[in-house]
C-alpha positions in Angstrom: -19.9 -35.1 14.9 -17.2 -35.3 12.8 -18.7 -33.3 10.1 -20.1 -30.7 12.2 -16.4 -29.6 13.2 -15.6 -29.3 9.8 -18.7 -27.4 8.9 -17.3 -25.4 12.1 -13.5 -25.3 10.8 -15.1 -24.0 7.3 -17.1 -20.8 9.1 -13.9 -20.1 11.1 -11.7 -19.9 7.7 -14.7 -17.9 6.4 -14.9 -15.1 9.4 -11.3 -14.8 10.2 -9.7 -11.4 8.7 -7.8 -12.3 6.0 -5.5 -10.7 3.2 -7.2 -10.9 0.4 -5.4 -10.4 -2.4 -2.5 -8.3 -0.3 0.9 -9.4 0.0 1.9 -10.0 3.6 4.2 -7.1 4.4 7.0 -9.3 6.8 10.7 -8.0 8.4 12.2 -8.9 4.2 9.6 -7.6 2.2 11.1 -4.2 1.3 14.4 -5.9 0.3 12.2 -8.1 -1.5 10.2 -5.0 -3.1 13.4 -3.1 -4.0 15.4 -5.8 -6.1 12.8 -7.2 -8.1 12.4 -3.0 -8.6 15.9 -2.7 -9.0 16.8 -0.5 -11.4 13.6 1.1 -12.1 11.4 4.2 -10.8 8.4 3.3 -8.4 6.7 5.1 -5.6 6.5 3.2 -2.3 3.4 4.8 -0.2 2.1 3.8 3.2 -1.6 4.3 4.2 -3.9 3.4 6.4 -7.8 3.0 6.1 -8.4 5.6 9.1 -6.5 8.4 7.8 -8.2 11.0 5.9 -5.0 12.4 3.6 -4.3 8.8 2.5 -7.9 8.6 1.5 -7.7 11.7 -0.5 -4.3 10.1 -2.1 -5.7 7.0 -2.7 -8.7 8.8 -5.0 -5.1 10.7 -6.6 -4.2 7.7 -7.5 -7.4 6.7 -8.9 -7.3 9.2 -11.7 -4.2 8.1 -13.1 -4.9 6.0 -16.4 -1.6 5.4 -17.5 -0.7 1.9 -17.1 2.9 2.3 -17.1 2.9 4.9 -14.2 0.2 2.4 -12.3 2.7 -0.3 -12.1 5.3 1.8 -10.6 3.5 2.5 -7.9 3.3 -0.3 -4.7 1.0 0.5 -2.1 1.3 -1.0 1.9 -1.1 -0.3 4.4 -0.2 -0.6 7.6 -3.3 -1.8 9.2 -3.9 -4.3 11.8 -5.7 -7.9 9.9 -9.3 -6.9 11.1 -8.9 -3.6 9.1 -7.8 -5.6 5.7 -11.7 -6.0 4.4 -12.1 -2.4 4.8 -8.6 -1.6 3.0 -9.4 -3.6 0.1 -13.3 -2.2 0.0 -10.9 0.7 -0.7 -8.7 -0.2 -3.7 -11.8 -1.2 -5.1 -13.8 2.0 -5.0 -10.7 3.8 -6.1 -9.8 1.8 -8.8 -6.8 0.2 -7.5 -6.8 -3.2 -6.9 -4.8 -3.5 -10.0 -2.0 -2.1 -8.2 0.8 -3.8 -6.6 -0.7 -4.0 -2.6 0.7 -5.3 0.7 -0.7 -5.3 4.0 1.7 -5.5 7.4 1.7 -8.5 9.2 0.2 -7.6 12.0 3.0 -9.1 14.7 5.3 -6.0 14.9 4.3 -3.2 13.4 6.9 -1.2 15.1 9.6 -3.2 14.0 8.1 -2.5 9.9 8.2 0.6 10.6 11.8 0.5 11.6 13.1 -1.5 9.0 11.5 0.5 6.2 12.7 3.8 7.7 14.6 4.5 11.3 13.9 8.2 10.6 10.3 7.3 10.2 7.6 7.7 13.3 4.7 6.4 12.0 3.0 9.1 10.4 0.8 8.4 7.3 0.6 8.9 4.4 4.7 8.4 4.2 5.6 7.8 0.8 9.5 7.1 -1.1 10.4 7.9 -4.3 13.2 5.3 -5.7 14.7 6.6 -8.9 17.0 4.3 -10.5 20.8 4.3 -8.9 19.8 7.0 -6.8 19.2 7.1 -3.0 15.5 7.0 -2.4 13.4 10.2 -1.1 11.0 10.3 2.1 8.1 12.4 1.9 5.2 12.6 5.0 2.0 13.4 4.2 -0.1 13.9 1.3 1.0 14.2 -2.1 -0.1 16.7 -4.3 -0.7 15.7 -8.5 2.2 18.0 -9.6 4.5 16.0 -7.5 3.1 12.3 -8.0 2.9 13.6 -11.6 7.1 14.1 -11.3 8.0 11.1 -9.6 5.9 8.8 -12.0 6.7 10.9 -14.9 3.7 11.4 -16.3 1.1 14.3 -16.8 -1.6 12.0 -16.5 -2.9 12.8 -13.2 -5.7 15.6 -12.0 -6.6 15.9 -8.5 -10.4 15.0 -7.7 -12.6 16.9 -6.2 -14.8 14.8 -3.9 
């Protein structure tokens, strides 16, 4: 008996929606995200797996090949758990899951939102531009290669065609 509850245990562990290899996005993790980025340029964007302009910004992203501008970007979807699979299936195809990637606990989205932005409603993508001893920029919805291309500082992006 004893073994057939751990056998059970096991399959629960395996079926349950898990992270993967996202960060779990809590109430700190900005604070978290901005001083170990303190004092460099990144781009912060927010996605989600059921919304066709982040899709379109993820594959963006996928054409960027220089490293240097890859690490300065951290990408956060805001998904519920059960969605995580399908986010990571994601990064994959677009070539991401080298990039830094979080996923919001799923407890209180609402109150993510809030403490990443009181300004900000919810709409995706949203993405912020920190530049070094500057105050960061907001932008809502997709971003186009000339601007990612400016906030990385890089020419090293094309927009896809797919």
């Amino acid at each position: 008996m004893t073994r057939l509850a751990v056998l059970l245990a096991g399959l629960l562990l395996l079926a349950r929606p898990a992270l993967a290899d996202f960060n779990a996005f809590g109430a700190d993790s900005l604070t978290q995200i901005e001083a170990r980025r303190a004092g460099s340029d990144f781009v912060l964007v927010l996605w989600s797996t059921d919304c066709p302009p982040c899709l379109k910004e993820l594959a963006l992203f996928g054409t960027l090949k220089d490293a240097n501008a890859r690490r300065r970007l951290v990408l956060i979807v805001t998904d519920d758990p059960e969605r995580h699979a399908e986010a990571e299936a994601l990064l994959t195809r677009f070539g991401l899951g080298d990039l830094e990637h979080w996923a919001f606990d799923a407890t209180e989205p609402e109150r993510l939102r809030q403490r990443i932005d009181p300004t900000w409603f919810g709409e995706l993508p949203r993405s912020y531009f920190y530049r070094a001893g500057q105050p960061r920029q907001a932008r809502s919805g997709l971003l186009d290669a000339p601007t990612l291309s400016r906030w990385l500082g890089t020419a090293d992006i094309r927009a896809r065609h797919d």
